[in-house]
N, C-alpha and C positions, 0 to 999 in steps of 0.2 A: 845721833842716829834715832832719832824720835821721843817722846817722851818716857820716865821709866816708866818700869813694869813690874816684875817682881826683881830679888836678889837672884841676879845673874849672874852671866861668863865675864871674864874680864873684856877690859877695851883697850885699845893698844894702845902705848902710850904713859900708863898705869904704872909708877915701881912699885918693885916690890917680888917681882919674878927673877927666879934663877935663869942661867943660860938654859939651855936645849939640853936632854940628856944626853950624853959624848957618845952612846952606844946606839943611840937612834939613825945615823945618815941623812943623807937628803936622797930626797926622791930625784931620780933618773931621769924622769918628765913632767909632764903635766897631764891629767885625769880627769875626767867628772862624769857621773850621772846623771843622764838629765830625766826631768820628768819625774823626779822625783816629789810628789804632793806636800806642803806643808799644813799644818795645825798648830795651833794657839793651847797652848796649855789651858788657856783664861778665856773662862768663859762667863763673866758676869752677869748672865742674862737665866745662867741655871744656879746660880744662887752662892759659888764662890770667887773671893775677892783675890786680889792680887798679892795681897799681903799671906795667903794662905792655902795658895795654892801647891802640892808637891807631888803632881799628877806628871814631870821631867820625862819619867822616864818610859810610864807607859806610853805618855803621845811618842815620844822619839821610838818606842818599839809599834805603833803601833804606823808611825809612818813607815816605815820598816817592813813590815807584813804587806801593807796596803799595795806595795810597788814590787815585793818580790814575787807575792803571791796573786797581782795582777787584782785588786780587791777595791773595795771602795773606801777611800778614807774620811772616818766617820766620827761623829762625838759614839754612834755606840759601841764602835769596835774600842777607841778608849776607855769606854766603862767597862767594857770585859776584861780588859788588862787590869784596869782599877780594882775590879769585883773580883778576881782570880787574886791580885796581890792583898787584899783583906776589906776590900771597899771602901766606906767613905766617900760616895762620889756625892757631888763633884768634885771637891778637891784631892779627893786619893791619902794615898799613905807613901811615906818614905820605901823605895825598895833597891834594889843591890841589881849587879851582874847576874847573877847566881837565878836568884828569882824572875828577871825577865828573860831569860836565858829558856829556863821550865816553863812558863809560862806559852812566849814561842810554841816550844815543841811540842805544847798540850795542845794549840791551833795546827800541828802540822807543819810548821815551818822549820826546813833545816836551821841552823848556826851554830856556831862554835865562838867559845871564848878562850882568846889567847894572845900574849903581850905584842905587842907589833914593832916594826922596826920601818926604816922608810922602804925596805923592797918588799916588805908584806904588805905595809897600808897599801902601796901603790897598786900591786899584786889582786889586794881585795877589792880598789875601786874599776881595775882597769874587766873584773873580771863581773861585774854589775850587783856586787855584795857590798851593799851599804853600812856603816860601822855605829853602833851605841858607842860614846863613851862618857866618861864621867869627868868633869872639870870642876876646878875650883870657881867661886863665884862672887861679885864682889857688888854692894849697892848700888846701882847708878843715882843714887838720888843724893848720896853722898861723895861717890868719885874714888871709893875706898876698897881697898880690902874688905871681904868681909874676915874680921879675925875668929868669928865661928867656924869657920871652913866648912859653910854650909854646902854643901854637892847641888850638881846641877848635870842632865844629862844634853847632850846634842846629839845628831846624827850627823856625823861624817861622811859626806855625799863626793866629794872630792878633793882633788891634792896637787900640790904644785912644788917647785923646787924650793919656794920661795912663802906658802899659802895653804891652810887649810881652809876645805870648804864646808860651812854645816848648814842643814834645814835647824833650826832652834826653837823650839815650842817655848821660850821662854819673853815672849814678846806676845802684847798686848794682841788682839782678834783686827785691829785695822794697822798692824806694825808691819803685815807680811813682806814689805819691798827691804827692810832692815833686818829681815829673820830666814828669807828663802835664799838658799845658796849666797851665805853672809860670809866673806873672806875674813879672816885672820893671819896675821902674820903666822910662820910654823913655829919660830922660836917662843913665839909668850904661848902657843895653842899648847906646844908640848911639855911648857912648865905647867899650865894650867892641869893640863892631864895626868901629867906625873908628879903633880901634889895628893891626888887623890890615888894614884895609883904608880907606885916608881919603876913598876916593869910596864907601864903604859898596855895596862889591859883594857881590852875591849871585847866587844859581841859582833860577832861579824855573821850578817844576816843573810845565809844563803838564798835559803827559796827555793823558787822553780827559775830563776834568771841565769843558769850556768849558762844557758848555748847563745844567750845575745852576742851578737856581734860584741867587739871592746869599746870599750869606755869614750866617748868624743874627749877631746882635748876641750882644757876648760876657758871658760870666755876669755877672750881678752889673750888667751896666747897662742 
């Protein structure tokens, strides 16, 4: 799926992932957001490289904002995420649930953080609340695990019986056809998620999008 980029999501295919957690389900149907904007975490052209970038999670909150709050998705509304969580830009600093969670609600934007199951994820996408979460992450340059269990965020844009869907800021600035509404299978998506987190928490990004119409069903089904 294109050249790597930094230490990312798994690819399917990969051992080394437990099953599905038994308490999760399968979604009921199929979901998506559309229209949701992507961003490139990587931006080498403002001065950091790929090896050093750890700016995950404000771009996945800041696509986030961009589309509940009906906004422009921007490198600066990324630096305000970066610069609220300690700065460093361009490459950012490590940050949690917790702090893009705060962060959010200093811009105004509803969300709540809380562990999901398949009739809540389903629930959150069908209901145009796009999801942070955190996953485990593994070289592409290598084909491995990373065994630092270095975190990686995506945004969970939709869901299928079979399929998660995420925008992934974790892809190079010309990867977007590999990183915008990118399927995963749900079993390695939800070990990956419930390696970093085993009650599969996430941020589910309210907004101003309660009264959209529900969710299109996602490509292909």
């Amino acid at each position: 799926d294109g050249d790597p980029s930094i230490p990312q999501s798994f690819r399917p295919g990969i051992p080394g992932f437990s099953s599905r957690p038994v308490d999760f389900g399968t979604p009921a149907t199929a979901a998506t957001i559309p229209d949701v904007s992507w961003m490139s975490q990587i931006d080498p052209t403002i001065g950091c490289s790929a090896a050093l970038t750890l700016s995950c999670g404000p771009t996945s909150a800041a696509m986030a904002e961009a589309y509940v709050m009906h906004r422009q998705l921007s490198a600066d509304l990324v630096k305000q995420f970066v610069d609220s969580a300690g700065d460093h830009w361009p490459c950012g600093v490590r940050t949690g649930i917790p702090q893009l969670a705060q962060i959010l609600t200093g811009h105004g934007v509803a969300n709540t953080s809380h562990s999901f199951d398949a009739e809540s994820l389903l629930s959150a996408i069908q209901s145009y609340h796009p999801v942070i979460a955190q996953v485990v992450t593994q070289n592409l340059s290598t084909n491995q695990i990373d065994s630092t269990g270095h975190p990686h965020f995506m945004l969970i844009v939709g869901v299928t019986p079979t399929e998660v869907i995420v925008n992934d800021p974790g892809r190079g600035p010309t990867k977007q056809v590999y990183a915008q509404y990118r399927h995963f299978p749900l079993s390695e998506f939800l070990s990956a998620w419930s390696s970093q987190s085993s009650t599969l928490t996430g941020l589910e990004v309210v907004g101003s999008n309660t009264a959209m119409p529900p969710a299109s069903p996602a490509p292909g089904d």
